[in-house]
C-alpha positions in Angstrom: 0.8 -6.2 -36.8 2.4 -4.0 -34.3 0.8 -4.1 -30.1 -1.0 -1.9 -29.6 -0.3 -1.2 -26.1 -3.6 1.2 -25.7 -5.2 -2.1 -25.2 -2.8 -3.9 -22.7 -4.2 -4.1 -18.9 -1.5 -3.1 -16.9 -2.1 -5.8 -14.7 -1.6 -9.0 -16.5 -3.0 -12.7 -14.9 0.1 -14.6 -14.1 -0.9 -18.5 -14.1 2.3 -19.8 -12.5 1.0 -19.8 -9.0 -2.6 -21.0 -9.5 -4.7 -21.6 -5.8 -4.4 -25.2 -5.4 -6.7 -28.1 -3.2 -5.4 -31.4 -2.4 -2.6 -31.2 -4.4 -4.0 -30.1 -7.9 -5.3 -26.5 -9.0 -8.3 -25.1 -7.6 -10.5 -24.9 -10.8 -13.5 -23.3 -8.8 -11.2 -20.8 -7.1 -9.9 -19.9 -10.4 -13.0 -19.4 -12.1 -13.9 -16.8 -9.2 -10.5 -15.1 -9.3 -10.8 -14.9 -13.9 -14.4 -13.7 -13.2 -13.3 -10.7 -10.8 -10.5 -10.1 -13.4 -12.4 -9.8 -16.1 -14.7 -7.8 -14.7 -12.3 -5.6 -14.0 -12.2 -4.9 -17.6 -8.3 -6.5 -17.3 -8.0 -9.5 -19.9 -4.5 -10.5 -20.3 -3.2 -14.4 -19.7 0.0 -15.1 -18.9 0.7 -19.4 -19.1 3.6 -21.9 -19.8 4.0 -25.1 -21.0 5.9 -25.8 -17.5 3.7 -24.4 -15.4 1.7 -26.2 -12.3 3.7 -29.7 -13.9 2.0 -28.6 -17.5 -1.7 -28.1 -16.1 -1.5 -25.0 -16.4 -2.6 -24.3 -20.1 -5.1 -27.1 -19.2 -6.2 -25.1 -16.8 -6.5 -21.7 -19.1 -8.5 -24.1 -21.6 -11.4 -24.9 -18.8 -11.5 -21.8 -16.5 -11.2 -19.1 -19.4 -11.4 -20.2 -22.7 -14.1 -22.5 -22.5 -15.8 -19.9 -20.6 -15.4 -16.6 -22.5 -15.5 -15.4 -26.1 -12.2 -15.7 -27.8 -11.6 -12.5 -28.5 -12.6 -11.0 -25.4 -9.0 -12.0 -23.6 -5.0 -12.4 -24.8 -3.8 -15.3 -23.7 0.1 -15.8 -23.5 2.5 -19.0 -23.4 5.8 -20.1 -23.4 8.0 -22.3 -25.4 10.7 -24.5 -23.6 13.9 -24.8 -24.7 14.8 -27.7 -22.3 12.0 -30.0 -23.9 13.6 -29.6 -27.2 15.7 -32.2 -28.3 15.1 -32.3 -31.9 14.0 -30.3 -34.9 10.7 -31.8 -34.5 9.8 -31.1 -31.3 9.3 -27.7 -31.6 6.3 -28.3 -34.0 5.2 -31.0 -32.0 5.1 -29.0 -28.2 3.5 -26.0 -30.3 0.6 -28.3 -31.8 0.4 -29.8 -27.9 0.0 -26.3 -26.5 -2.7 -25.5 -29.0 -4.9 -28.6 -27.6 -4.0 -28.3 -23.9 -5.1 -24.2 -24.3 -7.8 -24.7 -26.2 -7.4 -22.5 -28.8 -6.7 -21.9 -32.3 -3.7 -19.1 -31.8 -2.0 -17.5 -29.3 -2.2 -13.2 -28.4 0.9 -13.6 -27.3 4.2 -16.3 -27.6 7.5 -15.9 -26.1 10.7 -18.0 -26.2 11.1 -19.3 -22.2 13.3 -18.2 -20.3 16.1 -16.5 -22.7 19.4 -16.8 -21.2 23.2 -16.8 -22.1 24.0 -20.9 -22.6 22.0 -23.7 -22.9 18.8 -22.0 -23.7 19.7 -18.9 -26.1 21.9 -21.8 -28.2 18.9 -24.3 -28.1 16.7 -21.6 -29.3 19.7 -20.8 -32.4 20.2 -24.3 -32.8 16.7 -25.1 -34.0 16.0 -21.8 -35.9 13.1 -21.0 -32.8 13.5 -17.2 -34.0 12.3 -17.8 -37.9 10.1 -20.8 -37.1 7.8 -18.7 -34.6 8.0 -15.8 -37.6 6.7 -18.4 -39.7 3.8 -18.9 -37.3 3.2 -15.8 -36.9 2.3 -15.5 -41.0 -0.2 -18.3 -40.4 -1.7 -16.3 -37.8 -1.0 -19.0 -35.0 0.6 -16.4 -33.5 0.1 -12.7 -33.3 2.8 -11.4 -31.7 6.5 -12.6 -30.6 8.8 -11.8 -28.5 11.1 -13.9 -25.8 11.2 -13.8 -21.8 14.2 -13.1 -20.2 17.1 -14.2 -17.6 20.3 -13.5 -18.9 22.7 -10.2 -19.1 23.1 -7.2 -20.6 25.1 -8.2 -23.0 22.9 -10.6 -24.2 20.2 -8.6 -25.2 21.6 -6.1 -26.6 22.9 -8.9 -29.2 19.3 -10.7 -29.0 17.6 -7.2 -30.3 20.4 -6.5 -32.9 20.0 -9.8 -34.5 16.1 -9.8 -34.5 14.6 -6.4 -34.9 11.0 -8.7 -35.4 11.1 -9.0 -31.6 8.1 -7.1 -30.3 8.0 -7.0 -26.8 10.2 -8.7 -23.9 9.6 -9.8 -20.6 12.0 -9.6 -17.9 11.8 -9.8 -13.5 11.5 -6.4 -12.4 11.1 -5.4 -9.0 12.5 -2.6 -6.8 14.8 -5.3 -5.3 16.5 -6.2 -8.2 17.5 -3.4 -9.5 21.3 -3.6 -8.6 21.2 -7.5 -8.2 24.4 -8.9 -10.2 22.8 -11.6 -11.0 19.2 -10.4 -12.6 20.6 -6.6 -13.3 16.3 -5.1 -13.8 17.7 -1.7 -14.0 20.1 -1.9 -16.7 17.9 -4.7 -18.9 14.8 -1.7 -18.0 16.8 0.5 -19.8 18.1 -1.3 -23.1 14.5 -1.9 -23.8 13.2 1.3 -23.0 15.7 3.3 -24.9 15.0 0.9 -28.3 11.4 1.8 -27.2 10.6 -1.9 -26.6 7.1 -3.0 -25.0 8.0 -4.3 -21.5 5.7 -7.4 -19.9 7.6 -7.1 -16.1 7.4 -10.8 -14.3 8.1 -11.3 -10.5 7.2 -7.6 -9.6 6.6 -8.7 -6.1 9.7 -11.1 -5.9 7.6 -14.2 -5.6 5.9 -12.6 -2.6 9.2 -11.5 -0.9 8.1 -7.8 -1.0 4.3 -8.7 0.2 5.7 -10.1 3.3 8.8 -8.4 4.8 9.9 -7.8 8.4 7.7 -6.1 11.0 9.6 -2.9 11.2 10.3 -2.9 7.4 6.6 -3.1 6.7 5.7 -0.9 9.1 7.7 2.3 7.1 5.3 1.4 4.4 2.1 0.9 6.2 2.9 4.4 8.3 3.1 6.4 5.3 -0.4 5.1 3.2 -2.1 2.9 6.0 -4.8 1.9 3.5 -2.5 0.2 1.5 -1.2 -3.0 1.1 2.8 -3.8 1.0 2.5 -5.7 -2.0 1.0 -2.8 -3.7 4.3 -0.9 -3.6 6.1 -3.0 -5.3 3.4 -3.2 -7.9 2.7 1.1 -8.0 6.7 0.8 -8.7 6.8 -0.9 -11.4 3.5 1.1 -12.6 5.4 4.2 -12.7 8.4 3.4 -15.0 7.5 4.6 -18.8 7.2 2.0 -21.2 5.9 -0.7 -19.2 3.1 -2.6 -21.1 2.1 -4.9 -18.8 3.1 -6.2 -15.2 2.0 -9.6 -14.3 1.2 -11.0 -11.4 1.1 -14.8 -9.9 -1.9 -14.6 -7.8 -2.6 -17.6 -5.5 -5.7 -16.5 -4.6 -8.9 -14.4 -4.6 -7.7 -11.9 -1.9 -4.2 -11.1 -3.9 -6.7 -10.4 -6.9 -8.6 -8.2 -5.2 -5.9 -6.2 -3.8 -4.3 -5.7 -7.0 -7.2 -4.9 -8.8 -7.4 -2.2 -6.4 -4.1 -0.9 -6.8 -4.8 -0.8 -10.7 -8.5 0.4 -11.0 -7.5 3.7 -10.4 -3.6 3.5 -10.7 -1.4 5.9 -8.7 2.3 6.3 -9.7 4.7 7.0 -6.9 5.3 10.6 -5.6 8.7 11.6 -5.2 8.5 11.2 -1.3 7.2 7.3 -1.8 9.7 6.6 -4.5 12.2 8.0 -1.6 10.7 5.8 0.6 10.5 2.6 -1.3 14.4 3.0 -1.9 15.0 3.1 1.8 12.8 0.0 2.3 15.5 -1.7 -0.5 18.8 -0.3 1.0 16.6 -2.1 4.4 15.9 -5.3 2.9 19.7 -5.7 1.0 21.1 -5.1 4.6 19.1 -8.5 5.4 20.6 -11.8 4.2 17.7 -13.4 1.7 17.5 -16.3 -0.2 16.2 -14.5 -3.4 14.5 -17.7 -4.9 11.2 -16.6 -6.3 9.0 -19.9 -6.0 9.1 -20.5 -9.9 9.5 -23.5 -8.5 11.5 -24.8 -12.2 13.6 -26.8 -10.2 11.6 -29.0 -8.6 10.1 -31.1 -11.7 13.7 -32.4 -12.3 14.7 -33.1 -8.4 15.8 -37.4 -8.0 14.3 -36.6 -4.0 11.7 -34.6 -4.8 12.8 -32.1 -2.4 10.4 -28.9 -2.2 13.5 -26.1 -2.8 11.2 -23.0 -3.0 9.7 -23.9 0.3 12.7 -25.1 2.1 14.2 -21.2 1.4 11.6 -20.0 2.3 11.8 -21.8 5.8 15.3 -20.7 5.8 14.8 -17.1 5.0 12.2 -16.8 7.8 14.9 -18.8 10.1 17.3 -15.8 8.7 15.3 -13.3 10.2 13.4 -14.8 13.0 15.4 -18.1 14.3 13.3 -19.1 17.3 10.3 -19.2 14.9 8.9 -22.0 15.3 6.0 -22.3 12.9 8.5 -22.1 10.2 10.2 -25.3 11.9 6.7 -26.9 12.0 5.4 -26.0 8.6 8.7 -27.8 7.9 7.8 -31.0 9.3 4.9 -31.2 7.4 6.4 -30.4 4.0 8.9 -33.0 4.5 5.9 -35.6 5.1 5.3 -35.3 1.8 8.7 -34.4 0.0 12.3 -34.7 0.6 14.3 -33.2 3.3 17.1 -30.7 3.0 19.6 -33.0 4.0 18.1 -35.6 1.3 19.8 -33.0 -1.7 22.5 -35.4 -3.6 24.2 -32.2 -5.0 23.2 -33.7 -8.7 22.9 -29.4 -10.0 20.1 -30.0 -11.6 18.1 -27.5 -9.9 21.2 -24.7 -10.8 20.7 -25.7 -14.5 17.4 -24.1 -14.5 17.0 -21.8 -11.8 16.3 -18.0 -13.3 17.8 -16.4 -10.5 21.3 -18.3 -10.9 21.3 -19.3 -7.0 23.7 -21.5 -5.4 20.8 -24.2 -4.9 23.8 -27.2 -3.8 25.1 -24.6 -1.2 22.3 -23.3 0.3 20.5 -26.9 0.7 23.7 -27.7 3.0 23.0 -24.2 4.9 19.0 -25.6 5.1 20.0 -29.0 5.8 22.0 -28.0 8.8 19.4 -25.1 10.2 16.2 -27.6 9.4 17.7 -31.5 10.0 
């Protein structure tokens, strides 16, 4: 059974970045923000067995599932190579993601966070590719395909060797389209040119293109005042062809609302905004950024519990700004409750698993110095 990609919202629910009270996800907040969604007529779920510490899918089971008809919404989720350690476990995690979601099969499963290494040969070693096929005959499954955070190279391999693929998922953003390291433009156009359903992730760069510098912004907000900044990157990735779905981690219900504007009555880029948009990248490469995206992957596994995604983000305002001293404050607080810069023991854990391939060791010494 082939997608059929008539019925795919172009705005997909990311559930990475849930709102969160006291420490644990928002479950009211998230009703509202699914309600608004789905109202929308948009009905696509995007979850992982990592996600929010694993409450994620739990969270899908009580805010959606429980709460709408099961065919009314797609709900997508993720399975992770770095839990696998035997044969068996891959049966096991799947049969533990049914329960935590609720559910009796998923829209949509993917293989997590495809890469060249450890992952892509965990995912051979255990036969992931036939096993998820065989899942898919039991209906369990109704369609496959694998996210993505490796090269080129990779995936031209990945696609050769498994023509049962159906769709891929890989970061796409207006930033990243000549970064080495993620390479969006030339993994865009394998898949498009093999005619492959694209789901784009981190279309905002973990909010690094919602929240830019004053006088970058304001080349954006001249041109369409009515407009947010975060809906250009979105409108972007809306225009390319072959795009299925973009998905967004909204934290909450005023990001929902703005997208769902941008997408309600959808307007690709003219050629003068596409013009300006690449202006506002050849601006932003000219700035030095930590490009860490808040996946926040690497903080699970940290010995100091150290907050990584928040400590860039400290430094990347620092970058730009470095009297600021609300970052400097809103540093003091996160280190009340998590480990300082300076705490980082240089273990690599975090560089193991970080999508974005950053120099995590490195630029804690850069934070550590700036921040302790």
């Amino acid at each position: 059974m082939s997608i059929d990609v008539s019925r795919m919202p172009k705005l997909g629910f990311g559930m990475m970045r849930l709102p969160e009270k006291d420490g644990v996800i928002d479950h009211e907040q998230v009703c509202s923000m699914i309600d608004k969604y789905m109202q929308a007529g948009m009905n696509y779920f995007d979850t992982a067995y990592v996600y929010h510490g694993g409450k994620s899918e739990v969270e899908a089971r009580e805010a959606l599932v429980k709460r709408y008809p099961r065919d009314s919404f797609m709900l997508a989720t993720k399975l992770p190579a770095w839990e696998i350690k035997k044969a068996e476990d891959v049966e096991r995690l799947f049969n533990e993601q049914l329960s935590r979601a609720g559910v009796d099969y998923f829209d949509f499963y993917l293989l997590h966070s495809m890469e060249d290494g450890a992952n892509y040969d965990t995912y051979v070693k255990y036969n992931c590719f036939d096993w998820c096929m065989k899942r898919k005959a039991e209906g369990k499954i109704k369609h496959f395909g694998f996210s993505y955070h490796g090269t080129p190279e990779l995936l031209e391999t990945l696609l050769d060797e498994h023509p049962e693929v159906e769709f891929v998922q890989i970061q796409l953003n207006y930033l990243d389209r000549t970064n080495p390291d993620i390479q969006s433009q030339r993994l865009y156009d394998i898949l498009h040119e093999r005619e492959i359903p694209i789901i784009v992730m981190e279309p905002v760069k973990g909010g690094t293109l919602a929240s830019m510098a004053p006088e970058i912004e304001a080349k954006l907000k001249n041109h369409r005042p009515e407009k947010s900044v975060a809906s250009w990157a979105l409108r972007f990735v809306g225009s390319l062809p072959g795009v299925m779905t973009i998905l967004s981690g909204m934290s909450n219900e005023a990001q929902m609302e703005d997208n769902i504007d941008t997408f309600r009555d959808f307007e690709a880029l003219s050629d003068d905004e596409l013009k300006l948009v690449n202006e506002v990248t050849e601006d932003l490469l000219g700035m030095p950024q930590i490009g860490c995206t808040a996946c926040r992957y690497c903080c699970d596994g940290c010995p100091k519990k150290i907050s990584i995604p928040d400590v860039f983000r400290t430094v990347n305002t620092l970058r730009r700004f470095p009297e600021d001293l609300r970052s400097r404050n809103f540093y003091s607080g996160l280190t009340q409750k998590s480990g300082r810069a300076s705490d980082c023991i240089g273990c690599g854990q975090c560089e193991r698993v970080c999508p974005q391939h950053l120099p995590v060791i490195e630029l804690m010494k850069e934070a550590a110095e700036k921040l302790d």
